[in-house]
ROFIZA-320631 format. One line per 4 residues: number of its first residue (from 1); their letters; for each residue y, x, z of N, C-alpha, C, O. Coordinates in steps of 0.001 Angstrom, whole numbers. Atoms other than C-alpha are relative to their C-alpha. Example, Ala and Ser with C-alpha at 12.3 -4.5 7.8 and 13.67 -1.06 7.14 Angstrom:
! ROFIZA-320631
1> as> -1190:890:0:-4500:12300:7800:1200:900:0:1181:1936:665 ~ -1190:-820:-60:-1060:13670:7140:1090:-770:730:2198:-261:899
This chain:
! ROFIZA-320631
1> xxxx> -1201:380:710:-70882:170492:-18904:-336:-1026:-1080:-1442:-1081:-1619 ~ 512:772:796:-70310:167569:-21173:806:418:-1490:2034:341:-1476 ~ -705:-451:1217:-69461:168863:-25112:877:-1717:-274:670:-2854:149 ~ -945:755:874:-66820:166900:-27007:-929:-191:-1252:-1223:785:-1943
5> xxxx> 901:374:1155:-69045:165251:-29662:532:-1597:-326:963:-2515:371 ~ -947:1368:794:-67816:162464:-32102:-1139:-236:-1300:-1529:874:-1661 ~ 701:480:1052:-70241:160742:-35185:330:-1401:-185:388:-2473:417 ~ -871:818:989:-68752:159348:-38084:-843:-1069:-1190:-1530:-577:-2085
9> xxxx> 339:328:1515:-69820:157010:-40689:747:-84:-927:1846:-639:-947 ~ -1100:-183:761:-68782:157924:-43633:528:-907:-1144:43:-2022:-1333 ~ -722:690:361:-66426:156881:-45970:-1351:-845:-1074:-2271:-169:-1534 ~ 440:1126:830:-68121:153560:-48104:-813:934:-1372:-2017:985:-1624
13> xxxx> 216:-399:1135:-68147:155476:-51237:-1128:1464:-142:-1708:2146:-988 ~ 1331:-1281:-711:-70467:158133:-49652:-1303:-491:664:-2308:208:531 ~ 1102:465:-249:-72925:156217:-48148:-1086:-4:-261:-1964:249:564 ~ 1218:-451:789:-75499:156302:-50718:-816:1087:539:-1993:891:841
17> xxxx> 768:-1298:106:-76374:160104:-50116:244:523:1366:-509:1362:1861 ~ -315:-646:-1311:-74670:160748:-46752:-497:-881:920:-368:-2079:666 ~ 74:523:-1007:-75953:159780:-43492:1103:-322:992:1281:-1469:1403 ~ -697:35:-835:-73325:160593:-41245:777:1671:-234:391:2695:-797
21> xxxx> -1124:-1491:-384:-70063:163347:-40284:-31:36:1306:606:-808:1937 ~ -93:-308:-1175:-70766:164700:-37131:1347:1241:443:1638:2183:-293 ~ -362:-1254:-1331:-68549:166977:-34344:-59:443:974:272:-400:1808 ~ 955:-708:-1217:-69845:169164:-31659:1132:1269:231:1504:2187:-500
25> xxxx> -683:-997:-585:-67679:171013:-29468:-547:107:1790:-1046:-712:2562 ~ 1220:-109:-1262:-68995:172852:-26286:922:1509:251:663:2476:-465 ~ -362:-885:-228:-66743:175325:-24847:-773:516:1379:-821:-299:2301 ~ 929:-690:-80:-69026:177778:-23202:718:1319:675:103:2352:937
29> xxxx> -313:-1487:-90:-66660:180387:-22213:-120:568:1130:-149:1798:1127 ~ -193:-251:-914:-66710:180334:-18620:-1773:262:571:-1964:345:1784 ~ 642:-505:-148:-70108:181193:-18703:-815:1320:-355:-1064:1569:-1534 ~ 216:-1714:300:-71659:185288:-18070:-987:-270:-1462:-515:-245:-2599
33> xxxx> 1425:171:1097:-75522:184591:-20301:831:-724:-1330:1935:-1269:-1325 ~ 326:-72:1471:-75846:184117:-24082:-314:-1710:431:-263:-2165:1573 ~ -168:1659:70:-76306:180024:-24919:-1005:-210:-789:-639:-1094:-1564 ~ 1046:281:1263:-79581:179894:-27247:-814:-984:591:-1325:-1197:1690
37> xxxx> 776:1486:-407:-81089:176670:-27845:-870:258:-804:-834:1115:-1686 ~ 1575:731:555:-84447:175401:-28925:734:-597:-2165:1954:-660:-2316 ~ -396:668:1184:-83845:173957:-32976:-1088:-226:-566:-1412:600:-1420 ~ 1191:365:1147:-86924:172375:-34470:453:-384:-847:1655:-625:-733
41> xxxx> -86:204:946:-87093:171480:-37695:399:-1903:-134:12:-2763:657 ~ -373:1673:-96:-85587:167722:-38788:-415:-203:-1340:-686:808:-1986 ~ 265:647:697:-86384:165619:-41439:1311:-138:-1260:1022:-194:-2456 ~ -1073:91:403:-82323:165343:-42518:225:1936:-821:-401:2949:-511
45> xxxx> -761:-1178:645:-80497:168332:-44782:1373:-182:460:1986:-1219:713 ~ -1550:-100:-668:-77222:169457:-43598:483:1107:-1268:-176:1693:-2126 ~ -791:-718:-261:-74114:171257:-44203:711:-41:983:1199:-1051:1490 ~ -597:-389:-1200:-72655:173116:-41548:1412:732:-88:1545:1685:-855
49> xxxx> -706:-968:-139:-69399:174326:-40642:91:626:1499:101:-28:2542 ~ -674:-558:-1671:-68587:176548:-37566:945:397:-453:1247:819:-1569 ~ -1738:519:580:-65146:176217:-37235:580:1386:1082:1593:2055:884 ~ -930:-1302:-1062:-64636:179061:-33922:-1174:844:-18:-1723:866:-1119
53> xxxx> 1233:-693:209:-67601:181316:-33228:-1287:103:-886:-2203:-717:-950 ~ 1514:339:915:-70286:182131:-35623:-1574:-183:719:-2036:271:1766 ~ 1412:-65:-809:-73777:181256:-35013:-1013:940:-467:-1058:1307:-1641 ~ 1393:-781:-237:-76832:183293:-34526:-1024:-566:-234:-1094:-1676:293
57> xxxx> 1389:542:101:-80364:182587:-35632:-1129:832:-233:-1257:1809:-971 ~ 1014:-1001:-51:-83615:183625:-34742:-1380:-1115:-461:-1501:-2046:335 ~ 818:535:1455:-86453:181979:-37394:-1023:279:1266:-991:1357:1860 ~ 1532:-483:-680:-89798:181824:-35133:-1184:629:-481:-1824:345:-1494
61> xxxx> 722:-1159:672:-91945:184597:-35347:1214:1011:164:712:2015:669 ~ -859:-1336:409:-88846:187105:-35733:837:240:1708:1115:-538:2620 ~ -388:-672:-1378:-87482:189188:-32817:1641:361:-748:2409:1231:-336 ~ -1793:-873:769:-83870:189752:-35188:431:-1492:-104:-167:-2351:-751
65> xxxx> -869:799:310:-80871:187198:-34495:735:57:-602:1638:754:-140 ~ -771:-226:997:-79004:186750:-37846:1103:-1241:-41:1125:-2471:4 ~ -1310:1032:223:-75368:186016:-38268:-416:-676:-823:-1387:-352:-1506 ~ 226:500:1085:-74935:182979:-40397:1878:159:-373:2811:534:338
69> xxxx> -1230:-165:547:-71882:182880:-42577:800:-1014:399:-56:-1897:467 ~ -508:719:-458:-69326:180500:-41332:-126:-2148:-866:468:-3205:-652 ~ 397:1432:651:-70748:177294:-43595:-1240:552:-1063:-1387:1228:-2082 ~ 1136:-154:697:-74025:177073:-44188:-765:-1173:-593:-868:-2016:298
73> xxxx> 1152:1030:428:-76459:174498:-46208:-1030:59:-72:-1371:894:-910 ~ 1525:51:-916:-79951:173931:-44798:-978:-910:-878:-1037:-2137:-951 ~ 1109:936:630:-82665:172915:-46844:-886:-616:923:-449:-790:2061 ~ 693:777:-437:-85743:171048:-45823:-490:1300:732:-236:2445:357
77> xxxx> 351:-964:-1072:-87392:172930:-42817:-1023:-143:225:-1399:-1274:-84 ~ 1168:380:-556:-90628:173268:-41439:-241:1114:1210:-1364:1077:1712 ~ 118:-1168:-587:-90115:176475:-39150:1173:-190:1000:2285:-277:480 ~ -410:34:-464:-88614:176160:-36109:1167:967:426:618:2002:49
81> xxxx> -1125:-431:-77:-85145:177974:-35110:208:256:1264:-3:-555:2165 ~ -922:300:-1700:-83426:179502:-31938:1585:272:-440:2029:891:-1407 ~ -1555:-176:510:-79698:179347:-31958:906:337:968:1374:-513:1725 ~ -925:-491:-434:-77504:181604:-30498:1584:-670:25:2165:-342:-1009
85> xxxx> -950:898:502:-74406:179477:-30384:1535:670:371:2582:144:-6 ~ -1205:-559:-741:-71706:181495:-28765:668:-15:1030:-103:-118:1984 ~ -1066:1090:-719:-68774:180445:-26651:556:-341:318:1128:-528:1392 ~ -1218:1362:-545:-67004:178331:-27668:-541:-505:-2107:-15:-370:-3211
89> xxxx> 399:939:977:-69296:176287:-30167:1187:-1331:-874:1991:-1958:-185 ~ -940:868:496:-67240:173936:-32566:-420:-220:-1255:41:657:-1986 ~ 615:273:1136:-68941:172669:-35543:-22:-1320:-688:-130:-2299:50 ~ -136:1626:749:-68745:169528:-38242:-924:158:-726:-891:1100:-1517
93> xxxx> 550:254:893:-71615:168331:-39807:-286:-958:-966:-20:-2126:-682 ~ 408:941:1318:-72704:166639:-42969:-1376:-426:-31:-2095:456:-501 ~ 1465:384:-136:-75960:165124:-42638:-386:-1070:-1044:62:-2216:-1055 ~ -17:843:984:-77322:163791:-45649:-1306:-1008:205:-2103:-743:1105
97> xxxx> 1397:322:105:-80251:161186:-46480:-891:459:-614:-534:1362:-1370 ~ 1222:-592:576:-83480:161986:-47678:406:-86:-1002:950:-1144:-1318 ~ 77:74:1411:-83264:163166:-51245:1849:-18:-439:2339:-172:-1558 ~ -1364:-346:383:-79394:163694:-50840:588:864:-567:1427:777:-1464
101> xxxx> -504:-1189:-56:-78877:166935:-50660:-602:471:-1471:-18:1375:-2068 ~ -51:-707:1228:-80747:167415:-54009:606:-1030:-1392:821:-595:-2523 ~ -1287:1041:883:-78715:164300:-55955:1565:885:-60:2427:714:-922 ~ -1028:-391:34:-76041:166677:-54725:-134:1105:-865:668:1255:-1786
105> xxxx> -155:-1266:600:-77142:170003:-55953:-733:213:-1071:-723:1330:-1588 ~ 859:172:1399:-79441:169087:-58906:-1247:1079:-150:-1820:1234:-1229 ~ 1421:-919:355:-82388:171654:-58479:-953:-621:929:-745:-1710:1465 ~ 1395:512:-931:-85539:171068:-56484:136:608:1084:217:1835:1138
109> xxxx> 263:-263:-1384:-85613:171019:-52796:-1013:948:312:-609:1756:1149 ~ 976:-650:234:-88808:172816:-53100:556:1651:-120:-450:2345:-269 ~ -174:-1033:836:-87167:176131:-54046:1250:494:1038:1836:1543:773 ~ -549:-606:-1222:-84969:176402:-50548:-1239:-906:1178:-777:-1372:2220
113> xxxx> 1241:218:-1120:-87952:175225:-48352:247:1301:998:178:2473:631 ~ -275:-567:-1281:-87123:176627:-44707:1236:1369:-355:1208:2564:-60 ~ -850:-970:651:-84103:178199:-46401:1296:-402:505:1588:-1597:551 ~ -1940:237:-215:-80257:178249:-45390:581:864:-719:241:2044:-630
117> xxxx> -821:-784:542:-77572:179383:-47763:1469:-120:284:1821:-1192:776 ~ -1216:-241:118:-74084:180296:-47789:366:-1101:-436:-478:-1374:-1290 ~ -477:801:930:-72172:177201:-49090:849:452:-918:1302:-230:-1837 ~ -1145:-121:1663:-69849:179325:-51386:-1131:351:-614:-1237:130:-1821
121> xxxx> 863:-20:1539:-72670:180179:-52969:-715:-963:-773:-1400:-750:-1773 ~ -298:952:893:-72800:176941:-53938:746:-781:-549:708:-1520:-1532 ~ -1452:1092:554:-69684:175420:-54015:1227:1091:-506:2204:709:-1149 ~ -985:-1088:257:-67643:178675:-54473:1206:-72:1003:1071:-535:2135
125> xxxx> -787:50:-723:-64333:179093:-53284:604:-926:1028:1252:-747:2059 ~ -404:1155:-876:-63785:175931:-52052:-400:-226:1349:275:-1031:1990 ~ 909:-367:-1309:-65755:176452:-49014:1016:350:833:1187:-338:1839 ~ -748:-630:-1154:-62925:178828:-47347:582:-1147:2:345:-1972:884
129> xxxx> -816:814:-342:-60626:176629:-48054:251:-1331:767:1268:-1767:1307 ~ 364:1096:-897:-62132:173643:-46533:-111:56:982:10:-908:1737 ~ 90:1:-1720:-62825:175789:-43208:1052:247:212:1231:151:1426 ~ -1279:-128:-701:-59089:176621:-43107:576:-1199:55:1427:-1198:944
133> xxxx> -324:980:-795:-58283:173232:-42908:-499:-644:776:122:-1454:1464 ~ 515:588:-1182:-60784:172247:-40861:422:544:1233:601:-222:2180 ~ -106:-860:-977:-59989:175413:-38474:1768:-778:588:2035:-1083:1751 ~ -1213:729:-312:-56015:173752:-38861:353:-1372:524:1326:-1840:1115
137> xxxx> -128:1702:-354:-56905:170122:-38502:225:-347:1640:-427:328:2438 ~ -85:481:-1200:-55817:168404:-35222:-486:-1188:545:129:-1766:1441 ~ 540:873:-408:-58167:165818:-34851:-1074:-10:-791:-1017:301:-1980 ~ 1176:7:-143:-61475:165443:-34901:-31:-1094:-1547:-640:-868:-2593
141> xxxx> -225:743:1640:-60282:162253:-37700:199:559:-1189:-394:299:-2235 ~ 192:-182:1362:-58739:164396:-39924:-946:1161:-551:-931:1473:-1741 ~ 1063:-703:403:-61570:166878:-39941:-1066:-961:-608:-1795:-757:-1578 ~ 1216:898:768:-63792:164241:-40749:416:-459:-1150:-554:-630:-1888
145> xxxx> -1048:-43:1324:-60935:163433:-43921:-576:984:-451:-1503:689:-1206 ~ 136:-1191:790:-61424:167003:-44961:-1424:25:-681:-1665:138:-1883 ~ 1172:290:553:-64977:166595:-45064:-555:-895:-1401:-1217:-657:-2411 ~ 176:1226:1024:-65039:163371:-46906:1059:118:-1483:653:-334:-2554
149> xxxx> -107:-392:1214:-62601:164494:-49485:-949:948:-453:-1552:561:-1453 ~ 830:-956:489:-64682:167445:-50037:-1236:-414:-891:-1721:75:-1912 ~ 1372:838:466:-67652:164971:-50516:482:-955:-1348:-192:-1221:-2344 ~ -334:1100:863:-65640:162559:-52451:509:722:-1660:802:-88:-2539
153> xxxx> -303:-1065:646:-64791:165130:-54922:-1443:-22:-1160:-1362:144:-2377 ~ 1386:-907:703:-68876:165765:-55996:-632:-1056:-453:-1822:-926:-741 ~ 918:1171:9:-69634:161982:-56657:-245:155:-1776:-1360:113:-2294 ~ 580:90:750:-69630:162165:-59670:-853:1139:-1047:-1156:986:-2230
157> xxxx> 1081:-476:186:-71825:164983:-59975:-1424:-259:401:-2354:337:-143 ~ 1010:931:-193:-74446:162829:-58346:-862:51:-775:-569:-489:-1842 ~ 1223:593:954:-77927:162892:-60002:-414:-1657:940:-459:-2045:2108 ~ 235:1615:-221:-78839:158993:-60405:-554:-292:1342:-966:719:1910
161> xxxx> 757:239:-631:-80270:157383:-57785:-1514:-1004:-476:-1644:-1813:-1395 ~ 1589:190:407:-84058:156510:-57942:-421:-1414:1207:-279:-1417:2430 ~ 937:688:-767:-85812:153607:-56630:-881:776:1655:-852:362:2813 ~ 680:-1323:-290:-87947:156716:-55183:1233:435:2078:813:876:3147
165> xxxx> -1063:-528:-483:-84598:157359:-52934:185:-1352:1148:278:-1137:2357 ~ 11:1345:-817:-84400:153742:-51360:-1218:-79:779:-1257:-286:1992 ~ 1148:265:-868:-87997:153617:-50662:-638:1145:1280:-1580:1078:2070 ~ 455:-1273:-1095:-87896:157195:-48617:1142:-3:1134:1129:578:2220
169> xxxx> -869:885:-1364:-85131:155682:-46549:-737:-833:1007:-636:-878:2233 ~ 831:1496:-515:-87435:152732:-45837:-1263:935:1125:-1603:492:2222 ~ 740:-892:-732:-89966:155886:-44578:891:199:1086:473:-292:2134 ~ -551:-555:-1116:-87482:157180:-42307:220:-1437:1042:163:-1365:2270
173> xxxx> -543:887:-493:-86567:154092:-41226:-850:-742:939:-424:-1343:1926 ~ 1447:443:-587:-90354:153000:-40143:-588:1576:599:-1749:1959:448 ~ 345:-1071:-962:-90483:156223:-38065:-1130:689:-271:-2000:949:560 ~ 1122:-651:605:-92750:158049:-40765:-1420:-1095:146:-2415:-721:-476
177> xxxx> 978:1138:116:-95236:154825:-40138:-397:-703:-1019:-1462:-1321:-1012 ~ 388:846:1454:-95191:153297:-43612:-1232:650:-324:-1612:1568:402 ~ 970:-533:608:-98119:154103:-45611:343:279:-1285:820:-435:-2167 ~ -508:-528:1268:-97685:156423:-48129:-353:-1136:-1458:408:-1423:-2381
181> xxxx> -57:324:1507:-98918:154659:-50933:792:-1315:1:1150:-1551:-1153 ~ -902:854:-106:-96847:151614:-50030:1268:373:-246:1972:-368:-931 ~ -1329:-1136:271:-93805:154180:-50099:29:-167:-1591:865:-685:-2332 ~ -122:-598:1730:-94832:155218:-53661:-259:-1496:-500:-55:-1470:-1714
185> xxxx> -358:1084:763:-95124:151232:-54496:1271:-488:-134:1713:-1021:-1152 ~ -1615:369:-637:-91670:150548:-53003:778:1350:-1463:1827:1225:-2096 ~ -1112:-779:1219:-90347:153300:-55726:-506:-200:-1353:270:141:-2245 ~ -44:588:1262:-92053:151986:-58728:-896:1852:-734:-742:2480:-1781
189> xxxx> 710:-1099:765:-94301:155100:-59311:-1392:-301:508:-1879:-1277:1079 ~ 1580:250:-465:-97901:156082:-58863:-8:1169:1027:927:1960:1155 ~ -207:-611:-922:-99177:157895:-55999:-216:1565:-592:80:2457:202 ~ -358:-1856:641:-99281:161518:-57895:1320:-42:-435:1961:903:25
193> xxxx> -1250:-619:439:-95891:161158:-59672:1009:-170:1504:2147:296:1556 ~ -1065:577:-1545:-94395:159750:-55590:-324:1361:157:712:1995:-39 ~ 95:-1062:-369:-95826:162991:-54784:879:1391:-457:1494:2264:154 ~ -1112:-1238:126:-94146:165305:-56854:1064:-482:-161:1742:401:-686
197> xxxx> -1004:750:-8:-91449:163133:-56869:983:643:1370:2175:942:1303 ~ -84:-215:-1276:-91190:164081:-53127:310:1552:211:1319:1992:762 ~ -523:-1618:141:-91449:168032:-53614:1216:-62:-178:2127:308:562 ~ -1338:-540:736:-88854:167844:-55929:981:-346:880:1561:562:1476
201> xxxx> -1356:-51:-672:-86117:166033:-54110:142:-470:1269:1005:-1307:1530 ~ 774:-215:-1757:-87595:166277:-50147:70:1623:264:771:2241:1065 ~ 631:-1598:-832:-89420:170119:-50291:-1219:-237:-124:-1851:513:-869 ~ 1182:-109:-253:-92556:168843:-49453:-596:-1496:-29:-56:-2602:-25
205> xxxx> 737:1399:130:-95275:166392:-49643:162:-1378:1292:153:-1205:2511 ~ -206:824:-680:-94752:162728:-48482:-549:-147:1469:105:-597:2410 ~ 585:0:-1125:-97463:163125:-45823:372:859:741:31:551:1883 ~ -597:-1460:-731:-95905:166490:-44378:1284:-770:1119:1426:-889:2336
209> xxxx> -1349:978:134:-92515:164345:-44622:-228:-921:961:174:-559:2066 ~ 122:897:-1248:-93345:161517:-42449:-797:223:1207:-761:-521:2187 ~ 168:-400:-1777:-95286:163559:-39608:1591:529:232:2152:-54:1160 ~ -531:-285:-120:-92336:165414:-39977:1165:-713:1153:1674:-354:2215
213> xxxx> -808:1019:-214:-90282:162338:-39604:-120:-788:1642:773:-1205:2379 ~ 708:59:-1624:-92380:161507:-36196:257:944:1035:911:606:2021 ~ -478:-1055:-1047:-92111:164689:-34250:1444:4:494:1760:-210:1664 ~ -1241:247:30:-88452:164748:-34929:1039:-974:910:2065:-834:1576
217> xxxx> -257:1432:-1001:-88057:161293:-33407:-192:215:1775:504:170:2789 ~ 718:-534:-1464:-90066:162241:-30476:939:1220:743:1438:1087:1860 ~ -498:-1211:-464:-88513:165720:-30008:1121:-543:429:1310:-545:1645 ~ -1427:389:-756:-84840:164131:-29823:26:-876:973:808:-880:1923
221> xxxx> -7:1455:-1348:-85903:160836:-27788:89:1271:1256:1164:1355:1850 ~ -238:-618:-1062:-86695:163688:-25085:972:1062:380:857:1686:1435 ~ -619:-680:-438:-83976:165674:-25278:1522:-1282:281:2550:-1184:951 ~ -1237:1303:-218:-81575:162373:-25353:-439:-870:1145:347:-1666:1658
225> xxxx> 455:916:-1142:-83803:160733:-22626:-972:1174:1239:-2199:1266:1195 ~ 855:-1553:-454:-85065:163964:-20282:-714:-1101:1283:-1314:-616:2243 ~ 905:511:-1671:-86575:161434:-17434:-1515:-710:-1090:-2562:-778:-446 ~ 980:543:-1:-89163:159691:-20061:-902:1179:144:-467:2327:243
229> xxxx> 1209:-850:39:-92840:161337:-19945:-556:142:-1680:-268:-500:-2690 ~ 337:-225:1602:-94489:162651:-23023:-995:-921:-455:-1197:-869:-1668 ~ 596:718:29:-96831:160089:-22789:625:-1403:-942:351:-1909:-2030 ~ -1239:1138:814:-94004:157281:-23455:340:157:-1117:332:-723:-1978
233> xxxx> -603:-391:1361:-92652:159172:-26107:-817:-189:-1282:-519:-569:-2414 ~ 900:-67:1247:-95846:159569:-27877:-226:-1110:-574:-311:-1213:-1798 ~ 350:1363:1074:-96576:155902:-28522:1169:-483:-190:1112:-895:-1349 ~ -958:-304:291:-93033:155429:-28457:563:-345:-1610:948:-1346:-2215
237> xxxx> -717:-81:1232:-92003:156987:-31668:-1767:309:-1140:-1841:1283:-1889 ~ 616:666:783:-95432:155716:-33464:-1505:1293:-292:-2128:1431:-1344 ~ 1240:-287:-152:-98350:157905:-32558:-1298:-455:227:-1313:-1459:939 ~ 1622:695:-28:-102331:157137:-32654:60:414:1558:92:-434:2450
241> xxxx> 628:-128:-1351:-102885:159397:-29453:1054:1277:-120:1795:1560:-1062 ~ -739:-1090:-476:-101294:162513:-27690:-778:1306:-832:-198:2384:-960 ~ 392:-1452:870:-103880:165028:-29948:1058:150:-904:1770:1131:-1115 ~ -1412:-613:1272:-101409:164073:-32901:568:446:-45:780:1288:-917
245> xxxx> -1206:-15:-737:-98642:164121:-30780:-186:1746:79:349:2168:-947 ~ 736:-1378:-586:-99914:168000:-29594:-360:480:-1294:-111:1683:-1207 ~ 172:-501:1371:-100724:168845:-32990:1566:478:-1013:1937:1539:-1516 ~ -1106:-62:429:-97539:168161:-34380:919:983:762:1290:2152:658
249> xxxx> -1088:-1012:-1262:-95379:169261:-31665:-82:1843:-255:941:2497:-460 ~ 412:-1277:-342:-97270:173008:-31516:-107:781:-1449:-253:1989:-1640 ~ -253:-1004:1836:-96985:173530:-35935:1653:-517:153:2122:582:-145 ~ -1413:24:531:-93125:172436:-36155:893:470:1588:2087:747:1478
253> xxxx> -965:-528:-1239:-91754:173476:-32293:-345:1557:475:236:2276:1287 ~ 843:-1294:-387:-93989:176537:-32169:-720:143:1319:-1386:1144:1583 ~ 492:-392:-1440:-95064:176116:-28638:-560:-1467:201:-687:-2373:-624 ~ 603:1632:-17:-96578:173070:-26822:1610:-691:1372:2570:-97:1862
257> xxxx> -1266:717:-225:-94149:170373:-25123:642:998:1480:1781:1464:1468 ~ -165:-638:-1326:-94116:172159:-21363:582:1030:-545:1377:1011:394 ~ -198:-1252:377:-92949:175388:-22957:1642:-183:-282:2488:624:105 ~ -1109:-35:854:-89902:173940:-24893:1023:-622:933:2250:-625:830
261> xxxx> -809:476:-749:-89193:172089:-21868:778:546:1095:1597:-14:1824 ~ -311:-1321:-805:-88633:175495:-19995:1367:570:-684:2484:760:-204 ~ -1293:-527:1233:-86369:176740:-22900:842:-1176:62:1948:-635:74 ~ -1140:1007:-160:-84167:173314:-22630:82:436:1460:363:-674:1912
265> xxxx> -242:493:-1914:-83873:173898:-18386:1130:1241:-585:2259:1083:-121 ~ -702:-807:-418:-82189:177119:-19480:1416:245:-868:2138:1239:-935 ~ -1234:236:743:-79440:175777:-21744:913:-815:351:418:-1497:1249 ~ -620:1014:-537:-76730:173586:-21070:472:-723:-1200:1341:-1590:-1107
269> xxxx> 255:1422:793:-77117:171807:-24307:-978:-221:-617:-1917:542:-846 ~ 1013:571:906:-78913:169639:-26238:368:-394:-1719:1058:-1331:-2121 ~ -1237:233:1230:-77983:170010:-29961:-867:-1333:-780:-228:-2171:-1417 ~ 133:748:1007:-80104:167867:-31650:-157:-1950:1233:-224:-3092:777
273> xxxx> -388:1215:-784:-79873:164975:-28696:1338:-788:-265:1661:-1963:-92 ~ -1813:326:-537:-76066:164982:-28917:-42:-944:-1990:440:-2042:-2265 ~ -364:606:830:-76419:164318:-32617:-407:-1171:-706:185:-1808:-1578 ~ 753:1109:443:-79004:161819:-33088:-858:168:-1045:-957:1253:-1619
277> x> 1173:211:1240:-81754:160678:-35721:1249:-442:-1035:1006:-744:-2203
């Protein structure tokens, strides 16, 4: 089956901190089995809403799938995910840029590392209210409205933007390939304060951050392109050799590529294909 999926850029005045407003719909019902996908870890911070069924998640390593609350916000990750999705999947996301998500919420990224919370427990009430009009909205447009007021609302709670913030764009943008200390020249620091610079409003260190930023690439090229070989992929999206490649892959997917490619045969989606880098 092919989901109903739509990605937005958002409104002008959001740009800065937001990447993109995604929607993902995947009705699921006419099938008997459970729907759990693969979810490695990404480079991007989200908020999530599920708008019809809640989702399920099972943290690797853990044998217990936990409801999530119907809007959740996803810190920086490094621990791969399975996701029970339901069915009749229907979800809008917020996908911010590097160093967004803590311009938005003013504490250190560092301090939800491989963490998802509730969004009223950060935004409070406003949360329901935003999924009852999303749950009411009749188009995919004005859900992406709802969103963007919601967003347009918090600008000017905005912590500044940093030099620091431009130049970890410029990372993502060079497919984790820049060289760090070129990074930390591009923001006008030295390479210890780029560093904790990076904890603070990333999670984790720059070098973590741009393998991160590699796998990621790699992982979606093959779930958005299922005929290349892993070979392609690896030099591809800016590998030395396939050890890296195999290194990486087997600390942030938990398994090695053949394994994950068993677990995609037995889903009928691809979530992080559908939504892109």
């Amino acid at each position: 089956m092919v989901p109903d999926q739509e990605i937005f850029q958002p409104h002008p005045a959001l740009r800065d901190f937001i990447s993109s407003i995604f929607i993902f719909h995947a009705d699921l019902r006419h099938m008997d089995t459970a729907i759990v996908c693969p979810f490695p870890p990404t480079p991007q911070n989200y908020i999530y809403f599920y708008i019809n069924d809640p989702i399920h998640a099972q943290k690797n390593g853990s044998a217990i799938f936990v409801q999530k609350p119907s809007s959740i916000t996803v810190g920086p990750q490094l621990t791969r995910v399975n996701l029970n999705v339901g069915k009749d999947h229907f979800m809008l996301g917020i996908k911010f840029h590097p160093g967004g998500l803590f311009r938005l919420l003013g504490f250190s990224m560092e301090k939800i590392l491989d963490e998802d919370m509730d969004s009223t427990a950060l935004f409070g009430n406003e949360i329901d209210r935003i999924y009852e009009r999303l749950k009411n909205a009749q188009s995919n447009m004005e859900m992406k409205q709802v969103a963007e007021t919601f967003l347009l609302k918090k600008i000017a709670r905005l912590k500044t933007a940093l030099p620091f913030d431009a130049a970890i764009k410029e990372l993502m943008i060079s497919n984790g390939c820049m060289r760090i200390e070129h990074v930390a020249q591009l923001s006008c620091l030295s390479l210890r304060q780029f560093e904790r610079k990076c904890i603070e409003r990333i999670g984790i260190p720059p070098k973590l951050f741009a393998r991160l930023i590699r796998f990621s690439n790699a992982y979606q090229l093959k779930e958005k392109k299922p005929h290349l070989n892993w070979t392609e992929i690896t030099y591809s999206c800016g590998y030395y050799d396939q050890m890296h490649f195999l290194k990486d892959f087997k600390e942030f997917a938990g398994v090695i590529p053949s394994l994950i490619l068993e677990e995609l045969a037995a889903t009928p989606l691809r979530l992080q294909g559908s939504i892109g880098q």
